[in-house]
C-alpha positions as CSV (number, residue, x, y, z in Angstrom):
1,X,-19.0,-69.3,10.2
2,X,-20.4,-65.7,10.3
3,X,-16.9,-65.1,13.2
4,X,-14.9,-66.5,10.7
5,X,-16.1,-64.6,8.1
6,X,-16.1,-61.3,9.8
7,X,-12.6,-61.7,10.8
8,X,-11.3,-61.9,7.1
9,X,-13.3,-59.0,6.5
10,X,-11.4,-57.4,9.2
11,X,-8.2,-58.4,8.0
12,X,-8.5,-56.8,4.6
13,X,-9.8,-53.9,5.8
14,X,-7.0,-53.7,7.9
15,X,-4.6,-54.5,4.7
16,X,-6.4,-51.9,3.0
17,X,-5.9,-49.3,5.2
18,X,-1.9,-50.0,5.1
19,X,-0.7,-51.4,2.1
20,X,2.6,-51.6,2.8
21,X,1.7,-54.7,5.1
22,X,0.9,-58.3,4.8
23,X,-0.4,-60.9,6.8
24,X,2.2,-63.8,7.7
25,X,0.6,-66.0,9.4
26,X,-0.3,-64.7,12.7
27,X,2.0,-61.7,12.9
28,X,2.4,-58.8,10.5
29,X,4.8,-58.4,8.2
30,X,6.3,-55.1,6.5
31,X,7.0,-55.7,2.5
32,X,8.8,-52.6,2.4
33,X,11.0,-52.7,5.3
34,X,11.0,-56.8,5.6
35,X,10.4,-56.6,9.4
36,X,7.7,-58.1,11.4
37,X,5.4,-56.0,13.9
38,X,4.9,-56.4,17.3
39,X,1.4,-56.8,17.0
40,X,-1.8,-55.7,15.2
41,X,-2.8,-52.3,16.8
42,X,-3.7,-49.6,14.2
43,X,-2.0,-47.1,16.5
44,X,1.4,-49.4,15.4
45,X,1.0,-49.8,12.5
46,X,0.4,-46.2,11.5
47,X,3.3,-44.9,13.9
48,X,5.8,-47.9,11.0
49,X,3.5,-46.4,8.3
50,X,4.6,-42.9,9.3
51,X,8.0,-43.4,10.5
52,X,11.8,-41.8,8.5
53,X,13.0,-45.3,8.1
54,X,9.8,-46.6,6.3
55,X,9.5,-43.2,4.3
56,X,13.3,-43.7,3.2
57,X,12.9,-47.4,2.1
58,X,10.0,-46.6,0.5
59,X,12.0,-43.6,-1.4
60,X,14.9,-46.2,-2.3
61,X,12.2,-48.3,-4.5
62,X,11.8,-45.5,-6.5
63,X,13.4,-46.6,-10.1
64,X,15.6,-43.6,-10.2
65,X,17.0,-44.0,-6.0
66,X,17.3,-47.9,-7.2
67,X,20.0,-47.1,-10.0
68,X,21.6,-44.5,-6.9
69,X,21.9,-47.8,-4.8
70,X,23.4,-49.7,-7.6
71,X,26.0,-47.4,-8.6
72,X,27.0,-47.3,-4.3
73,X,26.9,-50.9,-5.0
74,X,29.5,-50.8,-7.7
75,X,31.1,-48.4,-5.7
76,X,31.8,-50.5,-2.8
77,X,33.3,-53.0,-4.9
78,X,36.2,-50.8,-6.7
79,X,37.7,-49.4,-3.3
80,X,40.7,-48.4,-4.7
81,X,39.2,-46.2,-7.8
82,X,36.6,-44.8,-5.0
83,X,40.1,-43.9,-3.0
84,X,41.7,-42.3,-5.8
85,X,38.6,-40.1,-6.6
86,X,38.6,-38.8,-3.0
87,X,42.4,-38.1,-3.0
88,X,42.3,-36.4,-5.9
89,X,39.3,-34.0,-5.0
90,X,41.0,-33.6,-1.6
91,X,44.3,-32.1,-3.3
92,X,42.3,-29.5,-5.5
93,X,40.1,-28.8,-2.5
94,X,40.3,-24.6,-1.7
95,X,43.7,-24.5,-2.8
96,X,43.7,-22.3,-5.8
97,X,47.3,-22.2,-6.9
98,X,47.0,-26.1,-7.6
99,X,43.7,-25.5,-9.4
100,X,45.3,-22.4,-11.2
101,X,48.5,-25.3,-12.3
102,X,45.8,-27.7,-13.7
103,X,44.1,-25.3,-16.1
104,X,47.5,-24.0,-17.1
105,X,48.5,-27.7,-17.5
106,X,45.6,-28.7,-19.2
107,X,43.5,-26.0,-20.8
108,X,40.1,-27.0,-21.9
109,X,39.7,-30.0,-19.2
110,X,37.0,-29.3,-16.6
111,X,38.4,-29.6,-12.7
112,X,38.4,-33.3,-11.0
113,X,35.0,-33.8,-9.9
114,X,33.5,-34.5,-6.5
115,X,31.4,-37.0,-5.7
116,X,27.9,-36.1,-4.1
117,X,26.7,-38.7,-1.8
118,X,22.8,-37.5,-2.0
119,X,23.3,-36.7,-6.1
120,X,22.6,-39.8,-8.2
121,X,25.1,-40.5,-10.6
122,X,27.9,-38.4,-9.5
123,X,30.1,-41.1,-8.6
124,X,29.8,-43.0,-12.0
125,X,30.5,-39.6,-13.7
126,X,33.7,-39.2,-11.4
127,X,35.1,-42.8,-13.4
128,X,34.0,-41.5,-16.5
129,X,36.1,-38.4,-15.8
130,X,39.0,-39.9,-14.6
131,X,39.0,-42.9,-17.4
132,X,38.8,-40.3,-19.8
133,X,41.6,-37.6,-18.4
134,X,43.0,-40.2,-16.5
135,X,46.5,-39.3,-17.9
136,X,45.8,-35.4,-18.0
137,X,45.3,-35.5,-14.0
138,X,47.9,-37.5,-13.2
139,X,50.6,-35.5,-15.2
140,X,49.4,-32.5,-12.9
141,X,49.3,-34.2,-9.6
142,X,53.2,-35.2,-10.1
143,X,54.5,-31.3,-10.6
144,X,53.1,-31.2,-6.9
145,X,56.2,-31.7,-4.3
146,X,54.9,-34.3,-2.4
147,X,56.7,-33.4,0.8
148,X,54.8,-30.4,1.2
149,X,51.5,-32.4,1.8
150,X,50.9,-36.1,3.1
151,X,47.7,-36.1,0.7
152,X,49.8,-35.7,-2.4
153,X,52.1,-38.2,-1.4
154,X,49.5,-40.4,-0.8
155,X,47.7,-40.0,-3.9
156,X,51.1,-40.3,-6.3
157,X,50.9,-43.5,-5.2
158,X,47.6,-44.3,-6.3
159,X,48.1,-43.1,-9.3
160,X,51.2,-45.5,-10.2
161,X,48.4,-48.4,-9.0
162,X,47.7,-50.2,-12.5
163,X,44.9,-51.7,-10.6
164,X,43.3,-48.4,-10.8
165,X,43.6,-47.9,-14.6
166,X,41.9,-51.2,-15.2
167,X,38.9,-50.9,-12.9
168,X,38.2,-47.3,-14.7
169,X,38.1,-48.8,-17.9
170,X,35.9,-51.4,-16.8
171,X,33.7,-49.2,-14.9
172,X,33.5,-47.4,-18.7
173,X,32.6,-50.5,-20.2
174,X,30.2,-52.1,-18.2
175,X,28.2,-49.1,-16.8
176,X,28.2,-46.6,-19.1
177,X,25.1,-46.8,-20.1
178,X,24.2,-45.8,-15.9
179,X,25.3,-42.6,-17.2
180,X,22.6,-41.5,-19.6
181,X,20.1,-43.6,-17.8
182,X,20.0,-41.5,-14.8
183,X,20.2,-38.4,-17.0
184,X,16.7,-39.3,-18.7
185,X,15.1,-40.4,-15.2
186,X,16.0,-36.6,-13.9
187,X,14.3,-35.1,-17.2
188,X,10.4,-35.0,-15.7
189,X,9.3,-34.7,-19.3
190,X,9.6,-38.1,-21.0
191,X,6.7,-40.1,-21.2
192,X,5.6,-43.2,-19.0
193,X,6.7,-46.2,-22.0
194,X,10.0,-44.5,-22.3
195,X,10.6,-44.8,-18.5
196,X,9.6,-48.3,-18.6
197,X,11.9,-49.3,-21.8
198,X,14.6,-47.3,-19.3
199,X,14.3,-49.6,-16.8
200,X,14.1,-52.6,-19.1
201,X,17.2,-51.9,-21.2
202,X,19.1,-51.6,-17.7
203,X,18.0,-55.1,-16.4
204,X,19.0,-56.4,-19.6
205,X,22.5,-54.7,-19.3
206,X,23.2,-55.9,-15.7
207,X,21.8,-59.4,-16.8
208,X,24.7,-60.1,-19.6
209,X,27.2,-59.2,-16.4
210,X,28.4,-62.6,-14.5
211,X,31.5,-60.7,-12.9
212,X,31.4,-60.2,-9.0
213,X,30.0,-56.6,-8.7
214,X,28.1,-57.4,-12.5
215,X,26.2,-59.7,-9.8
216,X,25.6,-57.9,-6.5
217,X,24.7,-55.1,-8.5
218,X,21.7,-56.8,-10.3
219,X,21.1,-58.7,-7.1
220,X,20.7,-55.0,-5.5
221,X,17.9,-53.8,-9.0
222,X,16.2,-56.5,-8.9
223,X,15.4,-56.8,-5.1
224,X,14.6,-53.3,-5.1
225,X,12.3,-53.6,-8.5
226,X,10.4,-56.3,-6.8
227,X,9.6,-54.4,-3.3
228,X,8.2,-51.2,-5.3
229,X,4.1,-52.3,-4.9
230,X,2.9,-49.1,-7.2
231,X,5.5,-50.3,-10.4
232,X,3.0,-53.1,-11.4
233,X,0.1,-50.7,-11.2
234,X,1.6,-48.5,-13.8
235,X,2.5,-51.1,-16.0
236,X,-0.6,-52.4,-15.9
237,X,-2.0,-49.0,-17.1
238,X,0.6,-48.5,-19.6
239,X,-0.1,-51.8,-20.8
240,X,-4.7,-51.0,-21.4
241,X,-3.0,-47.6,-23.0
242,X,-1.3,-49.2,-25.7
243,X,-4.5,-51.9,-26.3
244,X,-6.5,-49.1,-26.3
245,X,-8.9,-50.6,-23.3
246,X,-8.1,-48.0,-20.2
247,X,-10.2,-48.8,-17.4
248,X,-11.7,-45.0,-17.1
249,X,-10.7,-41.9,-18.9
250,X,-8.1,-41.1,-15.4
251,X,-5.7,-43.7,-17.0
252,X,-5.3,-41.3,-20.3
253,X,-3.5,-38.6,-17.6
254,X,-0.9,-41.5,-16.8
255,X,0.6,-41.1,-20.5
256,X,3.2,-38.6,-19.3
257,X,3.4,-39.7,-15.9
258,X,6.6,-39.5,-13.7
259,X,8.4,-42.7,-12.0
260,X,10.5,-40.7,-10.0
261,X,9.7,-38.1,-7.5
262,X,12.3,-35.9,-8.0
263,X,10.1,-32.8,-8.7
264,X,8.4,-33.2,-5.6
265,X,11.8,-33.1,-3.7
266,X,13.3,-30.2,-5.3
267,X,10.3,-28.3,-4.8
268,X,10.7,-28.9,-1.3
269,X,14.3,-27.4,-1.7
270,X,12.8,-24.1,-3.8
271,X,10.3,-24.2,-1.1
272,X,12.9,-24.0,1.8
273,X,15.1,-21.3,-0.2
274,X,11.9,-19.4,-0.5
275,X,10.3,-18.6,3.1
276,X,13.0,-18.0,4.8
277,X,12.9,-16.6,8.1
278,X,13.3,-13.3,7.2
279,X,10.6,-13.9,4.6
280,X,7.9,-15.0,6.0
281,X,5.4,-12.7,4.5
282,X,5.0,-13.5,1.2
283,X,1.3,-12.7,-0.9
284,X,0.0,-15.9,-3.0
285,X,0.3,-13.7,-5.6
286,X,3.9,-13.2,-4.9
287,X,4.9,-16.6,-4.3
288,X,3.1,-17.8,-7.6
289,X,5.3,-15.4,-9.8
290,X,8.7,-16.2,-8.0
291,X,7.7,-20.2,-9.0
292,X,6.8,-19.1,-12.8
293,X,10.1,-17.5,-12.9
294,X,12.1,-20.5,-11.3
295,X,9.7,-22.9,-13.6
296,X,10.8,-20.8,-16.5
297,X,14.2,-20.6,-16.5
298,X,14.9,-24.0,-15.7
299,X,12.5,-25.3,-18.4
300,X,14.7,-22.6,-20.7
301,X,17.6,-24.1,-19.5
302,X,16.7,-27.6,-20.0
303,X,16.0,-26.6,-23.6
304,X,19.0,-24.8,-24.4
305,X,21.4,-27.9,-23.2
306,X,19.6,-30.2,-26.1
């Protein structure tokens, strides 16, 4: 009894230790990368722990990196409006006459926009563009002579694709509201119940959808939602917050707590930018101004686009 005893206490210390792993039967399992390990040596489980590909699927639970998944989701499924984008950015790309004809053709309409593979949102806000200007663009990409360039022959075409028009406007219908959502996850400064009523109003949104992409797409949130272990916890504290029972006075802090870790990431980038390798001998004192500069002005510019 006592061996039996001791070996569950060495299991959950075990668990403890990692808590990205389960027990499934007599093999462990990996909730956050669904695979199971070759066996149960600390030294194995620490080198998973430790390892890009768990760091990266641990990232993509993240409620922010979980709408970025859903919008490439939605973006697999309209192939041909995902084609027309890239044409279109490919024609204005470093040729400056063609960009100089667009603003002449249509003054007060920001250029085509790019799509940013590692930028969240980008490619819904590419649709929104082109569902919007839709008309605007394609006026200007028909004064180009087509047999000067195989791309602006190719994308004339796309453009005379009524398939396109009607996945743009239903890409503006459905997922608009993807839009302003991501915009509020990047602003650090909203408090933890507004982050959670974020998320809920977008599960209700992909809920109401029954087309084809409506469904993989809130196949793709909800499976993600569900592998994010830490989500509970803060809902949990949220939740003694609003009673007014918080387990100790720590759980006040987690008021204005962040979901997303996008300020740790771009601090890595100021970080990088910073200490260069011609600047490698920076004072504290130094390097602390330089970050209440940066911290300034973009808290002033946050501000001044309200």
């Amino acid at each position: 009894m006592s061996r039996r005893l001791s070996y569950a206490y060495q299991i959950n210390k075990f668990i403890q230790r990692f808590p990205d792993l389960c027990v499934d039967g007599p093999v462990i399992k990996c909730r956050v990368c669904e695979i199971n390990l070759l066996g149960w040596s600390a030294y194995q489980c620490k080198r998973h722990v430790e390892s890009q590909t768990h760091k990266k699927n641990r990232l993509l639970q993240l409620p922010y990196w979980v709408l970025h998944c859903v919008a490439e989701v939605i973006r697999n499924n309209y192939q041909a409006v995902d084609n027309l984008i890239s044409s279109t950015a490919k024609i204005f790309l470093k040729s400056p006459q063609r960009i100089k004809e667009f603003h002449k053709s249509c003054p007060g309409i920001s250029e085509p926009p790019q799509p940013i593979s590692t930028r969240s949102g980008t490619w819904l806000k590419a649709c929104f563009y082109y569902s919007k200007y839709f008309h605007d663009v394609k006026s200007v990409i028909f004064k180009f002579d087509p047999s000067k360039s195989h791309a602006i022959r190719e994308c004339q075409q796309m453009y005379e694709d009524p398939e396109v028009v009607e996945n743009l406007h239903t890409i503006q219908d459905k997922y608009s509201i993807l839009r302003n959502v991501i915009d509020q996850l990047e602003d650090g400064s909203i408090p933890l119940d507004q982050s959670f009523q974020i998320v809920d109003n977008v599960n209700t949104v992909l809920q109401n959808l029954t087309d084809v992409p409506g469904t993989e797409a809130t196949s793709k949130f909800n499976d993600l939602l569900q592998k994010n272990l830490d989500l509970p916890k803060l809902g949990n504290i949220l939740q003694s917050l609003h009673e007014g029972n918080a387990a100790n006075d720590l759980d006040q802090y987690f008021k204005y707590a962040n979901i997303t870790s996008l300020d740790v990431e771009r601090s890595f980038s100021k970080y990088v930018a910073l200490f260069a390798d011609k600047r490698m001998c920076l004072k504290e004192a130094t390097t602390e101004a330089i970050l209440m500069i940066q911290t300034y002005a973009m808290v002033h510019h946050s501000r001044a686009t309200k």
